[in-house]
C-alpha positions in Angstrom: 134.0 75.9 108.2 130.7 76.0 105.5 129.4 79.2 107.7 132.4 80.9 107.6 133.6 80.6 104.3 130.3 80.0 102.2 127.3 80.6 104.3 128.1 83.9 106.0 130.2 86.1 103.1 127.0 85.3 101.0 124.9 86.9 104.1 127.4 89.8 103.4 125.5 91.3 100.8 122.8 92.2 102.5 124.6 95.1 104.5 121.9 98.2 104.3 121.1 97.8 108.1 123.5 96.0 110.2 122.1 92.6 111.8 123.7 89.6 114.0 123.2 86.2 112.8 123.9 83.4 115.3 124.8 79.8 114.1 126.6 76.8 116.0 127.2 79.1 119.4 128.8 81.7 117.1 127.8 85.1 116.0 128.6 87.5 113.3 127.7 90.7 112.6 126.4 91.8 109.3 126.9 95.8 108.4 128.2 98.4 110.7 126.6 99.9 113.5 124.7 98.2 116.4 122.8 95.3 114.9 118.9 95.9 114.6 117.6 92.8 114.9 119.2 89.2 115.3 118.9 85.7 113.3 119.6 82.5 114.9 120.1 79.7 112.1 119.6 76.1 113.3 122.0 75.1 110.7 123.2 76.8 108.2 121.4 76.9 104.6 122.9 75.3 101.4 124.4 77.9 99.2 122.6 76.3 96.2 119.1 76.7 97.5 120.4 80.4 98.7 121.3 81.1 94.9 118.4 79.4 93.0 116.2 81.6 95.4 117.5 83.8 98.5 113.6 84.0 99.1 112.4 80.9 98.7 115.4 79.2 101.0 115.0 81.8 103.9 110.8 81.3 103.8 111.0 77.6 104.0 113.8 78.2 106.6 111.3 80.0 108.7 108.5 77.8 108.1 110.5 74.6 109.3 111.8 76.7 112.0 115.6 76.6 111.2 115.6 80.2 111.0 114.3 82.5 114.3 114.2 85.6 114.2 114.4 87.6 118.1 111.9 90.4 118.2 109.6 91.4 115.7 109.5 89.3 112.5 107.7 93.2 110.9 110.4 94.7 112.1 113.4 92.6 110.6 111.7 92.1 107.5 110.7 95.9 106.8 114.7 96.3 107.8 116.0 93.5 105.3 113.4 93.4 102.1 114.8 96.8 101.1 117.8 94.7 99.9 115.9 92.2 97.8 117.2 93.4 94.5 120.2 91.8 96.2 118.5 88.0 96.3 119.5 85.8 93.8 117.7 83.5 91.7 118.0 81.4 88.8 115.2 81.7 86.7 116.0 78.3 84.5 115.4 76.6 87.9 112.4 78.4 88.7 110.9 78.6 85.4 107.8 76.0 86.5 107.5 77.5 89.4 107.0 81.2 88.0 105.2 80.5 84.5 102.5 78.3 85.4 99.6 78.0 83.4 96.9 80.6 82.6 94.6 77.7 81.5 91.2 78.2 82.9 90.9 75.4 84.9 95.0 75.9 86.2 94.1 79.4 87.5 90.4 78.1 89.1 92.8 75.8 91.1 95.4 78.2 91.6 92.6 80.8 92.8 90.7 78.0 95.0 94.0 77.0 97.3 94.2 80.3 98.6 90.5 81.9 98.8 88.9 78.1 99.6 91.2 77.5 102.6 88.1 78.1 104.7 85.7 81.2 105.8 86.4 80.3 109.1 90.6 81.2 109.0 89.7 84.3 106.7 87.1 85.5 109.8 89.5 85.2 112.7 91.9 88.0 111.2 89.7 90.1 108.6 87.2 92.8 110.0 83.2 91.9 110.1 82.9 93.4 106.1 85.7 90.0 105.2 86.8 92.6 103.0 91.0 90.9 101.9 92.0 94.0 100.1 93.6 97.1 100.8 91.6 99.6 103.4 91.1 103.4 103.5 92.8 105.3 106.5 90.8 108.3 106.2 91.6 109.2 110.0 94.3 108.7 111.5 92.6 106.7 114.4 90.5 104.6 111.8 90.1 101.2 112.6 90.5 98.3 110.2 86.6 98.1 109.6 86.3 101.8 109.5 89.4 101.8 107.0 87.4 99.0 105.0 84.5 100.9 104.7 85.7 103.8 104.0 87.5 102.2 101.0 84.4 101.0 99.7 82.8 104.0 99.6 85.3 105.4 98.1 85.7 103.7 95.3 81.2 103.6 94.7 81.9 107.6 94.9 84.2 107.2 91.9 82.3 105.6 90.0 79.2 108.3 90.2 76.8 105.4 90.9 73.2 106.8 90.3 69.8 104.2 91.4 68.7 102.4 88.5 72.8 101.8 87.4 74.2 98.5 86.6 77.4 97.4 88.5 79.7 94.3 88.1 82.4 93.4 90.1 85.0 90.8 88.8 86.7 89.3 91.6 83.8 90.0 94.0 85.1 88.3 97.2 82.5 88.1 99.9 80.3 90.7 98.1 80.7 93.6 101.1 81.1 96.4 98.0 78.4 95.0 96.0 76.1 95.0 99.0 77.1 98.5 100.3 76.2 99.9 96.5 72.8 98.3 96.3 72.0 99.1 99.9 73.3 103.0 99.7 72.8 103.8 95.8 69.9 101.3 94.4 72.1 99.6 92.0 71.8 96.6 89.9 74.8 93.9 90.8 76.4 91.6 89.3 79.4 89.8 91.2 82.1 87.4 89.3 84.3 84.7 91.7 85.9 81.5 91.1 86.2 81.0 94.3 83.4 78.3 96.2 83.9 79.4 99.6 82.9 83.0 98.6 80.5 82.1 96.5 78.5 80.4 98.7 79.1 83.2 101.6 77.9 85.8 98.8 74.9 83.9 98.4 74.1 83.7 101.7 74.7 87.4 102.3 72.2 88.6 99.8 69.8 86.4 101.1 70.1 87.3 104.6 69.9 91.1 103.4 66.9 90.5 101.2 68.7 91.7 98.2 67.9 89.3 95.7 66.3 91.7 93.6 69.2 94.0 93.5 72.3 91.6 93.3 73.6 88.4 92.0 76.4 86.4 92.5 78.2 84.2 89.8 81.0 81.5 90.0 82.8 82.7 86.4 85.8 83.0 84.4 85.9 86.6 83.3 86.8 85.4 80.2 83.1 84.4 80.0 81.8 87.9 80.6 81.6 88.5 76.9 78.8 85.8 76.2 77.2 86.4 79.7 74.6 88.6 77.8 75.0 91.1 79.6 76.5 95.1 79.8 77.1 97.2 82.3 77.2 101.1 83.3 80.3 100.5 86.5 82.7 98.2 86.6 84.3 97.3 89.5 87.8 95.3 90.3 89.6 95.0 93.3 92.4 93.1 93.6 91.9 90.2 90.9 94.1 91.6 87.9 96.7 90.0 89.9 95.5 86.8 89.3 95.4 87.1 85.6 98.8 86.8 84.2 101.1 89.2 82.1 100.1 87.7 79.4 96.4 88.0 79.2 96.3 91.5 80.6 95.6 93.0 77.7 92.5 89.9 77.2 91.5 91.0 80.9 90.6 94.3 79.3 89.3 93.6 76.1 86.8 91.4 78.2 86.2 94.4 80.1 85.7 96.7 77.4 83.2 93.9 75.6 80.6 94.2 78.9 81.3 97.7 79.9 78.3 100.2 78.3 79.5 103.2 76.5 80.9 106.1 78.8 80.8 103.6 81.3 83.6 103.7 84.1 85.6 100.7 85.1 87.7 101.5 88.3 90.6 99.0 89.0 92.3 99.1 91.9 95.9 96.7 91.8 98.8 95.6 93.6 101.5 97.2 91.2 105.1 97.6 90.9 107.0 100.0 89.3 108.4 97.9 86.9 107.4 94.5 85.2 108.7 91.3 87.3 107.7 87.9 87.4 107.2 87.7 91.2 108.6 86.5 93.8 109.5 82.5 94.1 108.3 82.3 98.0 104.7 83.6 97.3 104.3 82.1 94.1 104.8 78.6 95.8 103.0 79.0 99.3 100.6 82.1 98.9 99.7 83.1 95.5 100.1 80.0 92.8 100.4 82.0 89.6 99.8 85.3 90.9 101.8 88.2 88.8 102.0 91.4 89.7 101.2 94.2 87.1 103.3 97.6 86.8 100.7 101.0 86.2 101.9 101.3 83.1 101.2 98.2 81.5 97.7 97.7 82.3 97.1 102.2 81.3 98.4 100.5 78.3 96.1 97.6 77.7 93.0 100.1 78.6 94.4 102.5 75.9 94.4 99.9 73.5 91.0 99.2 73.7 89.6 102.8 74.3 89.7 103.4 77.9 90.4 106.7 78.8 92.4 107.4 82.2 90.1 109.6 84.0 92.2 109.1 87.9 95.3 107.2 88.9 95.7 107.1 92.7 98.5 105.1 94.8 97.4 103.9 98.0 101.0 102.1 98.9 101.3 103.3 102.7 97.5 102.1 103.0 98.1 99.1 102.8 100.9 98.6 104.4 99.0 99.7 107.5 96.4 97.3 106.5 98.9 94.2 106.4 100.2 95.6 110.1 96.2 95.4 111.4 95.5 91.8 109.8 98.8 90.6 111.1 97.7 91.7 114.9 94.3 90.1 113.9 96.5 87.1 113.1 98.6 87.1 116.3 95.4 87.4 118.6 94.2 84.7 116.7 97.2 82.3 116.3 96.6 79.3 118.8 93.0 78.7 116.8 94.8 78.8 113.5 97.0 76.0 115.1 94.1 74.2 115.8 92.7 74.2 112.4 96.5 74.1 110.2 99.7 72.8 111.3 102.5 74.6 112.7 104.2 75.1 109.8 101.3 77.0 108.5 100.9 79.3 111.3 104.6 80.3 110.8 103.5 80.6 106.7 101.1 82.6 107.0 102.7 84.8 109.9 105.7 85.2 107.6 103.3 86.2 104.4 101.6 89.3 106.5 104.6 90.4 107.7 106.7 90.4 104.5 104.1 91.9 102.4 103.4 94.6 105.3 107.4 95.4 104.7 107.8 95.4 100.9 104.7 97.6 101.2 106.6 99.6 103.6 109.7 100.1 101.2 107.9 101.0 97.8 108.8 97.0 96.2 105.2 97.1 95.4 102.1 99.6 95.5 98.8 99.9 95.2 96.9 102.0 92.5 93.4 102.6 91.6 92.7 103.8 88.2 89.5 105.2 86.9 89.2 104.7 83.0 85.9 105.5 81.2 85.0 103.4 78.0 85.1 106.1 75.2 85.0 110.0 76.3 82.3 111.0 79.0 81.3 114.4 78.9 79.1 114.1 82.1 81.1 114.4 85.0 82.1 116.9 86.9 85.1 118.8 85.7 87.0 118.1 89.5 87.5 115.3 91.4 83.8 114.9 92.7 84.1 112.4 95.7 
């Protein structure tokens, strides 16, 4: 039989934690010990999908729903990602896939099928700032808007805003940081997307706040900072590195280092992994088109290259793992209107994405850094850690 002899030893691997897997009325177990959680496989998978990408065969198993999982999708997931260094996958197959273009218009479209799928989905799971980014847990018994918050001030306390300051933000989402740092610190804001959707709920924002003469919101490459015309004394990125590409990192920064005034900070604040990868094939297809993760190293290195001094480095891994876990209840409050707007294939997508980032999170496959970097040497701050 294809289970027994092809389909199930290939499962075999993947032994860290023991699990059953169920398939045509039978089960096997997987590792030793009483099996944490249990997969029931409509059929089994094709042992060439499995080796071009373990991940990508399993997601779309789970999206179609040939693959169940009984209990806690988190839970399985934060048990079995551990092992991915264990999937397989032939990069010649994938090579499309993974090294799409970094073309300006390619990575507008890449950016717009994620952060255009609607304001409506994003508000059913994200907290009232729409902050999609990693939150703060100061306290223990922070909620998710608390947590956001809290990140936000954070992050304006690094930078040592002071009224009268310019501020840009590349990769300025729905603008809550931008409006928090002109409402509590009098700065002038400047805010880069590509994104329509959060463009147009920036706009609306500032208007509603009566903050046009404090911030402004821009639909822009950030290659096109450098002819903007304009500098700044803060720069500000949260989660958009990732949508660059290793291999204009280094022209991420020199555009950086072109608008940012001298002694300036710049804080950027990254999904990272230890080491340099291409990504994985699942997310790269259904989530993140083109998204690449950076390690810390590389992009300290690009900043040193073009003068940035590393003031603060910061990893805020378990963060957002508990982030992930309070968007994915969000998401499962919320599930039967997502149904109504997607298909069910989507719903299962999109359950699968929060979970399995929540568990690679969980077991240190990827992190989360902030790094403060000042352009040139600045003498003026404090000699500790002043926030």
């Amino acid at each position: 039989m294809f289970e027994e002899n092809v389909f199930i030893p290939f499962l075999k691997k993947f032994d860290q934690y023991p699990f059953c897997v169920r398939i045509n009325h039978k089960e096997y177990q997987i590792g030793e010990g009483k099996p944490e959680f249990t997969v029931n496989f409509r059929k089994p998978l094709s042992l060439t999908a499995l080796m071009t990408s373990t991940s990508l065969a399993l997601g779309e198993a789970y999206m179609d729903g040939d693959l169940e999982i009984e209990g806690d999708l988190y839970y399985a997931l934060d048990h079995f990602l551990g092992q991915i260094d264990r999937f397989s996958r032939d990069e010649s197959a994938l090579k499309k896939l993974m090294l799409s273009s970094s073309g300006k218009k390619n990575q507008e479209k890449e950016v717009q099928s994620h952060y255009d799928i609607g304001n409506d989905f994003y508000r059913l799971w994200l907290d009232e700032t729409m902050s999609y980014s990693c939150g703060y847990f100061f306290h223990e018994n922070d909620t998710l808007y608390q947590a956001q918050v809290n990140k936000v001030d954070y992050i304006l306390k690094k930078l040592y805003l002071q009224e009268g300051m310019s501020l840009l933000d590349i990769g300025c989402g729905w603008g809550f940081l931008l409006i928090e740092a002109a409402k509590k610190y009098g700065v002038h804001g400047v805010g880069i997307t590509l994104s329509k959707e959060q463009y147009r709920e920036f706009k609306r924002r500032i208007a509603d706040q009566h903050l046009e003469h404090l911030l402004t919101v821009e639909r822009m490459d950030y290659r096109d900072l450098p002819k903007y015309g304009r500098t700044f004394d803060r720069v500000v990125s949260v989660g958009m590195v990732e949508h660059v590409g290793r291999e204009h990192y280094q022209l991420f920064m020199d555009c950086v280092k072109q608008v940012t005034n001298p002694g300036g900070l710049f804080l950027l604040h990254f999904i990272s992994g230890l080491k340099e990868h291409a990504g994985d094939p699942w997310i790269k297809k259904y989530i993140f088109p083109g998204g690449m993760v950076p390690s810390l190293r590389e992009m300290l290195s690009c900043g040193a290259e073009d003068g940035f001094h590393t003031l603060d480095v910061e990893n805020l891994r378990l963060h957002y793992n508990r982030t992930l876990l309070c968007w994915l209840e969000n998401y499962r409050d919320h599930k039967d209107e997502v149904r109504k707007m997607f298909d069910e294939r989507f719903v299962r997508m999109w359950e699968l994405y929060l979970c399995s980032c929540a568990a690679t999170f969980h077991n240190g496959i990827i992190g989360l850094h902030q790094v403060l970097f000042s352009n040139g040497i600045n003498n003026r701050l404090p000699m500790v850690r002043w926030y």
